[in-house]
VEXLO-57259 format. One record per atom (N, C-alpha, C): residue in one letter; atom name; residue number from 1; y, z, x. Coordinates in steps of 0.02 Angstrom, whole numbers. Each point is the difference from the previous one (the first is absolute). Example, Ala and Ser with C-alpha at 12.3 -4.5 7.8 and 13.67 -1.06 7.14 Angstrom:
2
a | N | 1 | -284 | 390 | 660
a | CA | 1 | 59 | 0 | -45
a | C | 1 | 60 | 0 | 45
s | N | 2 | 53 | -36 | -18
s | CA | 2 | 59 | 3 | 42
s | C | 2 | 55 | 37 | -39
This chain:
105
x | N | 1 | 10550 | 3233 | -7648
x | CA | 1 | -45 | 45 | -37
x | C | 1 | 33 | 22 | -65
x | N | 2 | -34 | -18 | -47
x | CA | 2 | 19 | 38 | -68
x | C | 2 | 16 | 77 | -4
x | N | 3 | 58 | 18 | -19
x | CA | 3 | 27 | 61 | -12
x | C | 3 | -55 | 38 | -52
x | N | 4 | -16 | 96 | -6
x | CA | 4 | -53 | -5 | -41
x | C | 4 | 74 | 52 | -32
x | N | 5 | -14 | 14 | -48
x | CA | 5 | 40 | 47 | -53
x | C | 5 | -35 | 82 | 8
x | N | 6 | 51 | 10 | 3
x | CA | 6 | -5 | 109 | 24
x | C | 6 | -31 | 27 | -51
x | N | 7 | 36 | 30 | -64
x | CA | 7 | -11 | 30 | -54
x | C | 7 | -21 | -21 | -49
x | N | 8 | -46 | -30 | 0
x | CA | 8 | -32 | -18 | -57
x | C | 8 | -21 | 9 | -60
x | N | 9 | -34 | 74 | -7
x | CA | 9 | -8 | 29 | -65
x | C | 9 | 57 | 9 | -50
x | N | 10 | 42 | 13 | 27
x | CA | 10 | 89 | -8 | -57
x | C | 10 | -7 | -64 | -53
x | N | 11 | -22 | -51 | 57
x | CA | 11 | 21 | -68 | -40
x | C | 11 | -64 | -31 | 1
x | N | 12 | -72 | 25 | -13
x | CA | 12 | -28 | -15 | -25
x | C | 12 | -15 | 37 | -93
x | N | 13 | 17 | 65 | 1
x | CA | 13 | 13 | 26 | -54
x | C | 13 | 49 | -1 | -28
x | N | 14 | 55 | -60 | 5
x | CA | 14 | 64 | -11 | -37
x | C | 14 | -31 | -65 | -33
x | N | 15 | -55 | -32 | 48
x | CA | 15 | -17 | -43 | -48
x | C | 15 | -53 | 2 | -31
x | N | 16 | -37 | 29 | -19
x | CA | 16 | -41 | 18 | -27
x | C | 16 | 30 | 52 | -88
x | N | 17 | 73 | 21 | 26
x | CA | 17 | 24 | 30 | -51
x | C | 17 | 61 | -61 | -54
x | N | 18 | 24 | -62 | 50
x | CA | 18 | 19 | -26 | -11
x | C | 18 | -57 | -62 | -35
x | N | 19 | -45 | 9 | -11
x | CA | 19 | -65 | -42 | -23
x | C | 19 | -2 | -77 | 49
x | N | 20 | 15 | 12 | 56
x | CA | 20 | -6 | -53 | 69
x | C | 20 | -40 | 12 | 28
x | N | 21 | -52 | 31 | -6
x | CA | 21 | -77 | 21 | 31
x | C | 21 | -65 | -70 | -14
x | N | 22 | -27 | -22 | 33
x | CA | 22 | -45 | -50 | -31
x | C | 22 | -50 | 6 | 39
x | N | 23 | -59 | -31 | -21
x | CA | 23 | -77 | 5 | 19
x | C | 23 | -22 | -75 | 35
x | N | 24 | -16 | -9 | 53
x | CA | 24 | -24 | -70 | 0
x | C | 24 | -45 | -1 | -12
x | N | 25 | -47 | -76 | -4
x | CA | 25 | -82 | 0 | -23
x | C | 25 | -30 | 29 | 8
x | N | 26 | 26 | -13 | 84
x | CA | 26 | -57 | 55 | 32
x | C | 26 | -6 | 56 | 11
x | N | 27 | 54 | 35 | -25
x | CA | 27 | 1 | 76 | -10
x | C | 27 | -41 | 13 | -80
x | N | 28 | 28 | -46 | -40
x | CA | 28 | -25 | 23 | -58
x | C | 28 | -97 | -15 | -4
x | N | 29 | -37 | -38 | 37
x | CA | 29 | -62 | -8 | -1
x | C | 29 | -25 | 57 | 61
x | N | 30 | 44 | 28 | 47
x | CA | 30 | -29 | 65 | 41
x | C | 30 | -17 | 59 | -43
x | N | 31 | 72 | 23 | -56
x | CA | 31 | 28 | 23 | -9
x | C | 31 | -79 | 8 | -76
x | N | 32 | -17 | -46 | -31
x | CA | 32 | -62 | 17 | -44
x | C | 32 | -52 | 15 | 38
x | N | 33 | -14 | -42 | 62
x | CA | 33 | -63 | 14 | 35
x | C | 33 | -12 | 84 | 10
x | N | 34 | 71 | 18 | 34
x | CA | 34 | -4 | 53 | 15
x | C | 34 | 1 | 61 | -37
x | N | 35 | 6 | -14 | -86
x | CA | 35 | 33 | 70 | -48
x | C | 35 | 74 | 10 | 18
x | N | 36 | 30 | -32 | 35
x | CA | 36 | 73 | 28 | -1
x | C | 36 | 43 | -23 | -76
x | N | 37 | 28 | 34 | -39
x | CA | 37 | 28 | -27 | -39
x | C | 37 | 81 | 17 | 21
x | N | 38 | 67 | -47 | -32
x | CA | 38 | 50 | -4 | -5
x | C | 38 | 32 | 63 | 2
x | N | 39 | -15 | 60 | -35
x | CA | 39 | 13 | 58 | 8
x | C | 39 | 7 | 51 | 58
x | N | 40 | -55 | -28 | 19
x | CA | 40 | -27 | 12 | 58
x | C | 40 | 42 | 1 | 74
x | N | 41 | 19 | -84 | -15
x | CA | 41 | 45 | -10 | 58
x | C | 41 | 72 | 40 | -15
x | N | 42 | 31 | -15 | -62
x | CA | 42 | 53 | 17 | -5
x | C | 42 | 2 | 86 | 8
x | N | 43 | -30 | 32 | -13
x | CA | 43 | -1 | 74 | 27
x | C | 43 | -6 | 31 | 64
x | N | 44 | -39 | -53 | 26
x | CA | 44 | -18 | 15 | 73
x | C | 44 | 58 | -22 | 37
x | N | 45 | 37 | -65 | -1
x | CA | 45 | 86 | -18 | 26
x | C | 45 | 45 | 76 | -10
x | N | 46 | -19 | 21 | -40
x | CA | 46 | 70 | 69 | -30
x | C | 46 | -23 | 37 | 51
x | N | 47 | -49 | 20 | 44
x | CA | 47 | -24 | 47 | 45
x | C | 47 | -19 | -22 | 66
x | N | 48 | -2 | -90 | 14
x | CA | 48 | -7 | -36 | 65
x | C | 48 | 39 | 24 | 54
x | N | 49 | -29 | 0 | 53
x | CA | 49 | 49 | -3 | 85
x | C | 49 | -52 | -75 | 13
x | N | 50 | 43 | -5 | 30
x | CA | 50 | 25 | -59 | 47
x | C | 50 | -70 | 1 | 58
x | N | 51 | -23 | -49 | 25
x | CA | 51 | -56 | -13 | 34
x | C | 51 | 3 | -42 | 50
x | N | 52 | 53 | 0 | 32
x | CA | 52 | 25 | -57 | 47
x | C | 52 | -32 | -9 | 41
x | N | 53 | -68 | 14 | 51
x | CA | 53 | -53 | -38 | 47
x | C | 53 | -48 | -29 | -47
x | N | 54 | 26 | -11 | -67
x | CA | 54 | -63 | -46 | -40
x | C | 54 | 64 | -60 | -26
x | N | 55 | 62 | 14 | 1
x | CA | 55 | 26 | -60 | -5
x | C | 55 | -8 | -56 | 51
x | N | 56 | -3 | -83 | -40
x | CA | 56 | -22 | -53 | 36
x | C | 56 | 28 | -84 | -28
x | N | 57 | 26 | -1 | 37
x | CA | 57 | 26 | -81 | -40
x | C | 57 | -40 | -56 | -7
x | N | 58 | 19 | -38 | -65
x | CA | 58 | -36 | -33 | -22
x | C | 58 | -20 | -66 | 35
x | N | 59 | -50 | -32 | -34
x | CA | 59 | -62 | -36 | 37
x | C | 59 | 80 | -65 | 37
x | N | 60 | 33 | -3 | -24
x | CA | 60 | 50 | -59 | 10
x | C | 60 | 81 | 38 | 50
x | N | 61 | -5 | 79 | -3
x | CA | 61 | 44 | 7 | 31
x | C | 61 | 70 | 7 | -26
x | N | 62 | -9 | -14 | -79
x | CA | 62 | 68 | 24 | -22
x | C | 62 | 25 | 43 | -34
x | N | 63 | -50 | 66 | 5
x | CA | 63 | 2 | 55 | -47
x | C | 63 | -18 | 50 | 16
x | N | 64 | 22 | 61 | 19
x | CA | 64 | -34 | 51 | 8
x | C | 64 | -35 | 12 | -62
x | N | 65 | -92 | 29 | 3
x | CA | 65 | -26 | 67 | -46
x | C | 65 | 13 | 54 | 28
x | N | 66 | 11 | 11 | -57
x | CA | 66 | -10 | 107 | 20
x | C | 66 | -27 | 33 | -21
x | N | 67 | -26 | 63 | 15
x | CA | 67 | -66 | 40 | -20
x | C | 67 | 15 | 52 | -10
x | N | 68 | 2 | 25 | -102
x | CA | 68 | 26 | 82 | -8
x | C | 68 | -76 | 13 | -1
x | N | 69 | -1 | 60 | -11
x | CA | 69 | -49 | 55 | -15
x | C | 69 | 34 | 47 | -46
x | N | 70 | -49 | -2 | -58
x | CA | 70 | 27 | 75 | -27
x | C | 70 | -87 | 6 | -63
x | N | 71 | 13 | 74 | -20
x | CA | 71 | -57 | 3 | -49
x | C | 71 | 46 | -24 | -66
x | N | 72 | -61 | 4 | -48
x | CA | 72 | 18 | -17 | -77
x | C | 72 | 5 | 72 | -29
x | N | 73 | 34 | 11 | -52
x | CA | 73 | 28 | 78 | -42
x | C | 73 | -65 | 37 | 16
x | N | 74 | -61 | -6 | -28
x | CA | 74 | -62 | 36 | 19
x | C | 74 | -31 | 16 | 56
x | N | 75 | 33 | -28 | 42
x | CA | 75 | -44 | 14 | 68
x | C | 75 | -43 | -47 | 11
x | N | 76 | -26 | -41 | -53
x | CA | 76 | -72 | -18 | 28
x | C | 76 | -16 | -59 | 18
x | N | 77 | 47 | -48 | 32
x | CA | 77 | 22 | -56 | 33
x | C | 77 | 59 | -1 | 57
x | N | 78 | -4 | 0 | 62
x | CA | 78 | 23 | 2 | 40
x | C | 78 | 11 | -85 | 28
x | N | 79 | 58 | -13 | -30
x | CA | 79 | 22 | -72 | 25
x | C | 79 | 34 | -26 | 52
x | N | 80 | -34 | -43 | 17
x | CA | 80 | 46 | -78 | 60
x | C | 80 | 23 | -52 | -12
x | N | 81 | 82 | -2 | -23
x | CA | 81 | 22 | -52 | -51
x | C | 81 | 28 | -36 | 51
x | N | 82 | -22 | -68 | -12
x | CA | 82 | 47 | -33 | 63
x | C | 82 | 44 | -46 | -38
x | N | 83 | 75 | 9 | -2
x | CA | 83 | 39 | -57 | -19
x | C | 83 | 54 | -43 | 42
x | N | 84 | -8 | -47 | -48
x | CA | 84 | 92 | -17 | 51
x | C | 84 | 53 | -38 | -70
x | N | 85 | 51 | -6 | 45
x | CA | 85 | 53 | -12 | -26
x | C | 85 | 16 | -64 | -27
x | N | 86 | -6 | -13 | -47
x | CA | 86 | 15 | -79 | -35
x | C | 86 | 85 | -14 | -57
x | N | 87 | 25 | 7 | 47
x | CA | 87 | 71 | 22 | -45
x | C | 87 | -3 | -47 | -36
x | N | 88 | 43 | 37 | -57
x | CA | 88 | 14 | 63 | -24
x | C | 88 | -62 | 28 | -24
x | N | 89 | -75 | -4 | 4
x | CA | 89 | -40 | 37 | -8
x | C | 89 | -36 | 43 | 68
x | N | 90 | -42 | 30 | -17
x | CA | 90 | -69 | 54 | 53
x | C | 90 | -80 | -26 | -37
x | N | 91 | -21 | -52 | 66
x | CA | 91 | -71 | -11 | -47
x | C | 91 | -40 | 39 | 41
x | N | 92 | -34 | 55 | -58
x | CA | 92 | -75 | 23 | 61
x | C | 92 | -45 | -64 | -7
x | N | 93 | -11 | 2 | 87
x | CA | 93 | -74 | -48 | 23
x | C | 93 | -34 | 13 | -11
x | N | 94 | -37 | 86 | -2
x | CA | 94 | -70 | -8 | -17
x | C | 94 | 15 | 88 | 6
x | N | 95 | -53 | 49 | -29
x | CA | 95 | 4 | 80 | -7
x | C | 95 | -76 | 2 | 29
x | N | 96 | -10 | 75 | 37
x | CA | 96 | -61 | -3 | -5
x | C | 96 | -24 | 74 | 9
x | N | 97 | -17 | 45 | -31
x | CA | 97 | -31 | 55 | -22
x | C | 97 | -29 | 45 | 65
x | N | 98 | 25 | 20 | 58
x | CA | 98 | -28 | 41 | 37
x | C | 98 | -34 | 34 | 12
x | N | 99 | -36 | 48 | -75
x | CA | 99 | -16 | 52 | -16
x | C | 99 | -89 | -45 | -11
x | N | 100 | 13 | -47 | 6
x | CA | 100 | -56 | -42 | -14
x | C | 100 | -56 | -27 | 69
x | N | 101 | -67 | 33 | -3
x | CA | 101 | -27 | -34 | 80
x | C | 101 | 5 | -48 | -9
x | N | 102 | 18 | -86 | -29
x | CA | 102 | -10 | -53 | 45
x | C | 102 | 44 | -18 | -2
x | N | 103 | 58 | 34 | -1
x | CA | 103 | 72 | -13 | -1
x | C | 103 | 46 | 29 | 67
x | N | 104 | -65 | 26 | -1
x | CA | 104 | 47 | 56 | 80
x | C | 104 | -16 | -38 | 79
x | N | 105 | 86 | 4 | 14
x | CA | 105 | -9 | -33 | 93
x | C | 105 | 95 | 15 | 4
């Protein structure tokens, strides 16, 4: 069984400060669907905990995702960022707006 990583938020916001943060497609086409902009995410990481019964490995088994939560500076997006680890980068998979009914489960 794949080992999952403890503390996460440290070293997801080292890279994100270290500009090692990246978007995949398919985060970045959720990510318009939904109004989330870049800002968005990156504010809401500075204030994330950790969501570990929504972490889930990938379709192939060689990666943990993980699932922060945090709001954006305003309050008025309550996010579910799921990333994982692509060393030496952190790609979010996909964000998705909580605060939003067809976003909520």
């Amino acid at each position: 069984m794949l080992n999952k990583r403890e503390n996460i938020v440290p070293e997801v916001i080292r890279a994100l400060e270290e500009g090692r943060l990246r978007y995949s497609f398919h985060a970045q086409e959720q990510m318009t669907k939904r109004d989330i902009l870049v800002s968005d995410i990156e504010e809401a990481l500075y204030r994330s905990q950790r969501e570990e019964n929504k972490d889930s490995l990938t379709n192939d088994k060689k990666a943990w995702k993980y699932s922060l939560r945090g709001a954006n500076d305003n309050g008025d997006k309550d996010l579910r960022i799921i990333i994982l680890f692509d060393e030496p980068n952190v790609l979010v998979v996909t964000a998705i707006d909580k605060s939003k009914k067809e976003d909520r489960s």
